[in-house]
C-alpha positions as CSV (number, residue, x, y, z in Angstrom):
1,X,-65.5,116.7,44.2
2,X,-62.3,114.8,43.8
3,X,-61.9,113.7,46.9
4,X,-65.3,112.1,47.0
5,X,-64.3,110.4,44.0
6,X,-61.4,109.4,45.6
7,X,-62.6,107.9,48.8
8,X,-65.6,106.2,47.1
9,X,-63.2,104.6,44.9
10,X,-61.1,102.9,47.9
11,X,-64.3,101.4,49.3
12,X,-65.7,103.3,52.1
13,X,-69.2,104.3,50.6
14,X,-71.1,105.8,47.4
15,X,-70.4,108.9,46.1
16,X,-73.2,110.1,48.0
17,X,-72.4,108.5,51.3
18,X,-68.8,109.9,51.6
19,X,-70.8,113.5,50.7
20,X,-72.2,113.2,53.6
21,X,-69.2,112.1,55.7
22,X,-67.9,115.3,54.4
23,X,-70.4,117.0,56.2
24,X,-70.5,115.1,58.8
25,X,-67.1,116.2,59.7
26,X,-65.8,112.8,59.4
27,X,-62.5,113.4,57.0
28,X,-60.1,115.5,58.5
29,X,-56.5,116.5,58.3
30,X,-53.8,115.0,60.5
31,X,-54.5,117.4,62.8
32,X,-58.3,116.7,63.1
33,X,-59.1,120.0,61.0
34,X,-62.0,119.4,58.8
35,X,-61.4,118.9,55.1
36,X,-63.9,119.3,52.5
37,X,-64.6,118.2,49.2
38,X,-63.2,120.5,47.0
39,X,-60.1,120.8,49.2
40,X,-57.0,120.2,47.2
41,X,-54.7,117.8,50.0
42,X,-52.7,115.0,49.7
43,X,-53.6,111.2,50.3
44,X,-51.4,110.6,53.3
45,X,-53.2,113.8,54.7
46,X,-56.8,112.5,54.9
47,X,-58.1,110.9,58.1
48,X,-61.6,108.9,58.4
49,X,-63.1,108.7,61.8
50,X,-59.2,109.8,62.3
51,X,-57.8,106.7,60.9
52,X,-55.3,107.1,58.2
53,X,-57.1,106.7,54.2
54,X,-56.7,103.0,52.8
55,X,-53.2,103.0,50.2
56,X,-54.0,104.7,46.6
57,X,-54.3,102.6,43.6
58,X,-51.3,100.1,43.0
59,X,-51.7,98.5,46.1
60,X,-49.9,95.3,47.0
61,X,-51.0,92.9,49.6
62,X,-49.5,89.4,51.1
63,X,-51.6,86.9,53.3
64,X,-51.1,83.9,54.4
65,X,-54.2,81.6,53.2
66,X,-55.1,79.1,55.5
67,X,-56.6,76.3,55.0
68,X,-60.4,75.8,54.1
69,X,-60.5,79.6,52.4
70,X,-61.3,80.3,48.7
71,X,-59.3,82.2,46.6
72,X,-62.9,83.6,45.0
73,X,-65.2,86.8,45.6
74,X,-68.2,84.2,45.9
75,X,-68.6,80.8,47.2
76,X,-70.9,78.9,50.1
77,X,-67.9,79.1,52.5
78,X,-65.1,81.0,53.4
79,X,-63.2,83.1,50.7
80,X,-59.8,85.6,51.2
81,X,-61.8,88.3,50.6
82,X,-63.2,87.7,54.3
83,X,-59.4,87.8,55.9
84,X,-59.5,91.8,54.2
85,X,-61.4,94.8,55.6
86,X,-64.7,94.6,53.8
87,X,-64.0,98.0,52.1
88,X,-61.3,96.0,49.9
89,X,-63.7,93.8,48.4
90,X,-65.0,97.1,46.5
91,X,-62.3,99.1,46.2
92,X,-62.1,100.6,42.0
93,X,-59.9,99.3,40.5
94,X,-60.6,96.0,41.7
95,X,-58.0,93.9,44.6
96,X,-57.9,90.7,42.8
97,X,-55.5,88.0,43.7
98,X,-52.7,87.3,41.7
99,X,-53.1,83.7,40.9
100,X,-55.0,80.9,43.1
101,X,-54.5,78.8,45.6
102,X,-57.0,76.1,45.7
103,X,-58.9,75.6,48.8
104,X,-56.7,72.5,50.3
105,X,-53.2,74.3,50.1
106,X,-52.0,77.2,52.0
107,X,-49.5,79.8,51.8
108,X,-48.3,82.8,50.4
109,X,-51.0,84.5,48.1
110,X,-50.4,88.0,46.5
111,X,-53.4,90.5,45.8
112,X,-53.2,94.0,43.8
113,X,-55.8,96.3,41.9
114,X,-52.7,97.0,39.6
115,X,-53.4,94.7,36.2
116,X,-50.3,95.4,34.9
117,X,-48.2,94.1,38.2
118,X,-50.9,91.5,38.1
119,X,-50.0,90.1,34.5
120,X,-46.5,90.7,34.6
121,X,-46.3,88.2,37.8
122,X,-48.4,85.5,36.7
123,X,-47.5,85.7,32.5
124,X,-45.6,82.6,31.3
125,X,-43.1,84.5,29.7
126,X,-42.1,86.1,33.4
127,X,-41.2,82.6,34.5
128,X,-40.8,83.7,37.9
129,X,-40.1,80.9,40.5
130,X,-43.0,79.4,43.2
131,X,-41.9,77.4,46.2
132,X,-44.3,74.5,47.6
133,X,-43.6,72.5,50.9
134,X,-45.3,69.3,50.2
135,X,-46.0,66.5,53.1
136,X,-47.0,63.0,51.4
137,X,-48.9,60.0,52.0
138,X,-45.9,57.8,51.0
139,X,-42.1,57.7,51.1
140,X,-40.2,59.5,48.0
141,X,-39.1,56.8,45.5
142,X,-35.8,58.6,44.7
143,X,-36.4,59.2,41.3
144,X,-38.3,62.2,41.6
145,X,-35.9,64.7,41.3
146,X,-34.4,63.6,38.2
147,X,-37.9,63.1,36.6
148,X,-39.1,66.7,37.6
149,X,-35.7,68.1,36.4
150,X,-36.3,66.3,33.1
151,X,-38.6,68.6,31.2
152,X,-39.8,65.2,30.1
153,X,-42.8,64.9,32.9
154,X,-46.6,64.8,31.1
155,X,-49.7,65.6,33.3
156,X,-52.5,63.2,32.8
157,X,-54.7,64.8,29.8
158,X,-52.0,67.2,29.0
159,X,-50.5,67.7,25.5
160,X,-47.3,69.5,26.4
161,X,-44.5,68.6,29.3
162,X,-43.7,70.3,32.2
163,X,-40.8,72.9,32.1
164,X,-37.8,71.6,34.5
165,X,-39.0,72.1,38.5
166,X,-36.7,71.7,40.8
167,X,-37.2,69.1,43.8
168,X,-35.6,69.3,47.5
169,X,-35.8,65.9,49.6
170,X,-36.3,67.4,53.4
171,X,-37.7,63.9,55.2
172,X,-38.6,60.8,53.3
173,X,-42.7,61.9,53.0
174,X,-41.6,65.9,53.5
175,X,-40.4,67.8,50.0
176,X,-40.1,71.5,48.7
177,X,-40.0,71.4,45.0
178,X,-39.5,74.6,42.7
179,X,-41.5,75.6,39.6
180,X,-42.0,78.1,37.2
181,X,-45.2,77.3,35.9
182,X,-48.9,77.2,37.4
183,X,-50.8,74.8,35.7
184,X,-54.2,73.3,37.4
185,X,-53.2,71.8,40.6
186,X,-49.6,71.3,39.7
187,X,-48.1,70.2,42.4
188,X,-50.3,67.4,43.2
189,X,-50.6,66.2,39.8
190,X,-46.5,66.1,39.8
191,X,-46.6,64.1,42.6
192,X,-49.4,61.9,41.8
193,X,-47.7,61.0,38.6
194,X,-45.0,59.3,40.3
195,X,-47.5,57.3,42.5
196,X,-48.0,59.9,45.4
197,X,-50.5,61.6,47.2
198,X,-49.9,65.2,48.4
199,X,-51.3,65.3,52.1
200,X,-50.8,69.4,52.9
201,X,-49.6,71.3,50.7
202,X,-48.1,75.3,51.5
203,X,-46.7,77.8,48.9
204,X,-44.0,79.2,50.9
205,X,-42.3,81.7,48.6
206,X,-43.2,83.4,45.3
207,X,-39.5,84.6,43.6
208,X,-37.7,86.2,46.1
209,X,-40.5,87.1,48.5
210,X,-41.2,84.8,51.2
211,X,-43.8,84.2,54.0
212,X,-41.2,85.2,56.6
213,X,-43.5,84.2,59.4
214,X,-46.5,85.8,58.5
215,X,-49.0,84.0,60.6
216,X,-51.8,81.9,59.1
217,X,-54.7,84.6,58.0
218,X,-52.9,87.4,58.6
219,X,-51.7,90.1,55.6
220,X,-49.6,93.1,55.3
221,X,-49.0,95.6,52.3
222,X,-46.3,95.1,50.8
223,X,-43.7,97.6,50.2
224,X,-41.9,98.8,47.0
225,X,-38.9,97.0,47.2
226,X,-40.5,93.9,48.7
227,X,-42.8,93.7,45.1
228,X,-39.3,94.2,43.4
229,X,-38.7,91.1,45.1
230,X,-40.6,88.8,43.4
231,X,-38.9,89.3,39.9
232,X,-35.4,88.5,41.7
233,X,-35.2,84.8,41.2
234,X,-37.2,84.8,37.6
235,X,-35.5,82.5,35.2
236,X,-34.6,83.8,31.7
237,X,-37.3,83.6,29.6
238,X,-38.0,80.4,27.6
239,X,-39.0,80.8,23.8
């Protein structure tokens, strides 16, 4: 009954319900020959209703959150889990997304049901880079760049400074600015220490794995070299 294990795992029914998809006739081989449970095939060999079987475990997604959309499983309105075939939401292991994006700021969110991957992207230690295009209520003062590069900068009810983030003037209320960290609404609070308001707010790139036009709300697994991506702009590790 391994494959029923299997196909249960990835979210498209009970144990009991994919039994009887089995006899149903509904999983087949690529060339719409019935398989059954105790068949011994590969993954990229079974078909459901002839549609290819959902990635294995150590999946990696990107989407592009849009605005007004949750990074949560539950909440009154929209979450990211909606954007995803509903099967994804119970896949075992768990997809789960790596890091948040809070509800006013969209961008480029990742999601795996590896927890390894997961932890090695968002641990402290990895230091890999995130890229924010910010649009603000007010003109830059000028001093902003030398103030975030400082290591010197202390959020409001915070103990510890902020590590250096790097800051890009593109228009007088329009900057990208670099970091390394993910503290609680970062970003904003950065900016609102200098007097600012962020207005939108979009993460564009995640180390070296950008957006790349991916339109708002739409995903795509990612593959293997594009997850190696990620850890190419890290910075060395900080002690």
């Amino acid at each position: 009954m391994r494959l029923v294990r299997l196909i249960a795992n990835l979210g498209y029914g009970s144990r009991k319900e994919v039994a009887w998809m089995f006899r149903e006739g509904r999983i087949t081989d690529p060339e719409g020959e019935v398989l059954y449970a105790d068949d011994k095939v590969e993954h990229a060999q079974i078909r459901i209703d002839g549609e290819p079987l959902d990635p294995p475990t150590g999946l990696v997604l990107m989407m592009n959150k849009p605005l007004g959309v949750t990074c949560s499983r539950k909440d009154p309105g929209r979450v990211v889990y909606d954007l995803l075939p509903p099967r994804y939401r119970v896949r075992s292991p768990a997809l789960s997304t790596v890091g948040r994006l809070d509800r006013d700021t969209s961008g480029l969110l990742l999601f795996t049901d590896d927890g390894a991957l997961l932890h090695r992207i968002i641990s402290p230690r990895a230091n890999i880079n995130k890229v924010y295009e910010a649009t603000l209520a007010q003109d830059l003062r000028g001093d902003e760049q030398a103030l975030f590069a400082s290591g010197s900068l202390m959020l409001e009810s915070e103990t510890t400074p902020l590590l250096p983030a790097a800051l890009e003037t593109l228009a007088p209320r329009h900057a990208r600015l670099r970091i390394t960290e993910g503290r609680y609404h970062q970003v904003r609070r950065m900016f609102a220490a200098t007097g600012n308001h962020v207005d939108t707010l979009q993460r564009s790139a995640i180390g070296g794995l950008a957006l790349d036009g991916l339109a708002p709300g739409a995903w795509r697994q990612l593959e293997a070299s594009e997850v190696a991506r990620i850890f190419d702009s890290a910075e060395p590790a900080r002690d």
